[in-house]
C-alpha positions as CSV (number, residue, x, y, z in Angstrom):
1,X,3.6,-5.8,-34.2
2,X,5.8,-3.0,-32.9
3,X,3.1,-0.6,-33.6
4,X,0.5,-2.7,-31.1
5,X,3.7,-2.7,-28.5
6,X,4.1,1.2,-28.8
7,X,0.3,1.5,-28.1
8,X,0.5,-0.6,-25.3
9,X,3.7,1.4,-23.8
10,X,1.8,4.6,-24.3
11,X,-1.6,3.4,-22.3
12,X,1.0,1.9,-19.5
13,X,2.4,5.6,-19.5
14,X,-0.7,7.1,-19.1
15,X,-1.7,5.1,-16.5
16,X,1.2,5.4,-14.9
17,X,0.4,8.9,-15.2
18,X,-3.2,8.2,-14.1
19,X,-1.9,6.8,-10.6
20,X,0.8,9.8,-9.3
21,X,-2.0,11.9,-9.8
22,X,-4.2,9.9,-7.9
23,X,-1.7,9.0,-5.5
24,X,-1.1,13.3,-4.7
25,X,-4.7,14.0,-4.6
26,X,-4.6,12.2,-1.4
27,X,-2.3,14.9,-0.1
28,X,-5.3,17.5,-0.8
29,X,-7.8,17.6,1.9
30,X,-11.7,16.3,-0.8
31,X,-9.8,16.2,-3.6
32,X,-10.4,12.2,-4.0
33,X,-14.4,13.5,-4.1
34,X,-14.3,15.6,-6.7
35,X,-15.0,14.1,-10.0
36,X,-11.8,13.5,-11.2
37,X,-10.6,11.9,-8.0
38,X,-13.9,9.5,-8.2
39,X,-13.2,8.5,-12.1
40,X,-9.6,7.9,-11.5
41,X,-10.5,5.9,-7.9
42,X,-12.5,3.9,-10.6
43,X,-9.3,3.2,-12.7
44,X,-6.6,3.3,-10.1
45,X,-7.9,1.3,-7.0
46,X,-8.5,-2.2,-8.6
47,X,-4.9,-1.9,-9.7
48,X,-3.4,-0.7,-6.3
49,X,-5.4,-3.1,-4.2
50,X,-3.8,-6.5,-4.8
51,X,-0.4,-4.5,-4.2
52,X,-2.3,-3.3,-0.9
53,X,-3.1,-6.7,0.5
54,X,0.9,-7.9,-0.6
55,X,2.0,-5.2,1.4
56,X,1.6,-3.9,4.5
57,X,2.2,-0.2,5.6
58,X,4.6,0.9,7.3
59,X,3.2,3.4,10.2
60,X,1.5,6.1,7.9
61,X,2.6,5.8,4.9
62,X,1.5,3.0,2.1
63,X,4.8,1.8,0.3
64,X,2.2,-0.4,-2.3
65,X,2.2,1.7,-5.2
66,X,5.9,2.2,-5.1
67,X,6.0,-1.6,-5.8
68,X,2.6,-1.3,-8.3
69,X,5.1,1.3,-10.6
70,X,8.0,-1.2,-9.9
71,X,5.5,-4.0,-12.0
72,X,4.6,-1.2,-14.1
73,X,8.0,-0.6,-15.3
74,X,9.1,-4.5,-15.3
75,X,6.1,-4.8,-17.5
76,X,7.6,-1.7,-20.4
77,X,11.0,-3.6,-20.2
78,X,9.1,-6.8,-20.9
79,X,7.5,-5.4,-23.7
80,X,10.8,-3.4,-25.0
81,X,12.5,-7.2,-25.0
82,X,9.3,-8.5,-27.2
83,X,9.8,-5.8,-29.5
84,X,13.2,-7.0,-29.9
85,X,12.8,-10.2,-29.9
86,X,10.0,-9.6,-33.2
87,X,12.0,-7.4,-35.0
């Protein structure tokens, strides 16, 4: 069971990964065309657009995937507890 938890922490680290990287290429002027910024748009925007709907923006800039790492992370702990819990 802890080895399936462990998987599941490592995929939410890459992904977590997977969306700062995402989230900077918008700082680049086409770097969301290229086709790195398409596949990880593919990956990254359903995640980010539930948050984006919660939240609104405030002026410029787009607080929502502050709060999509913030149920990334409660999400790890969750998992750390339920590895505790089965051990």
């Amino acid at each position: 069971m802890n080895v399936i938890i462990a998987i599941i922490m490592q995929v939410i680290s890459l992904y977590s990964w997977a969306l700062i990287i995402y989230i900077l290429m918008s700082w680049f002027p086409n770097a969301r065309e290229s086709a790195i910024g398409q596949f990880l748009a593919k990956i990254c925007e359903p995640y980010l657009e539930p948050f984006r709907r919660i939240v609104p923006p405030l002026g410029m800039i787009d607080i929502s995937p502050i709060v999509a790492f913030l149920v990334l992370r409660l999400a790890t702990a969750g998992l750390l507890e339920i590895a505790r819990w089965v051990s």
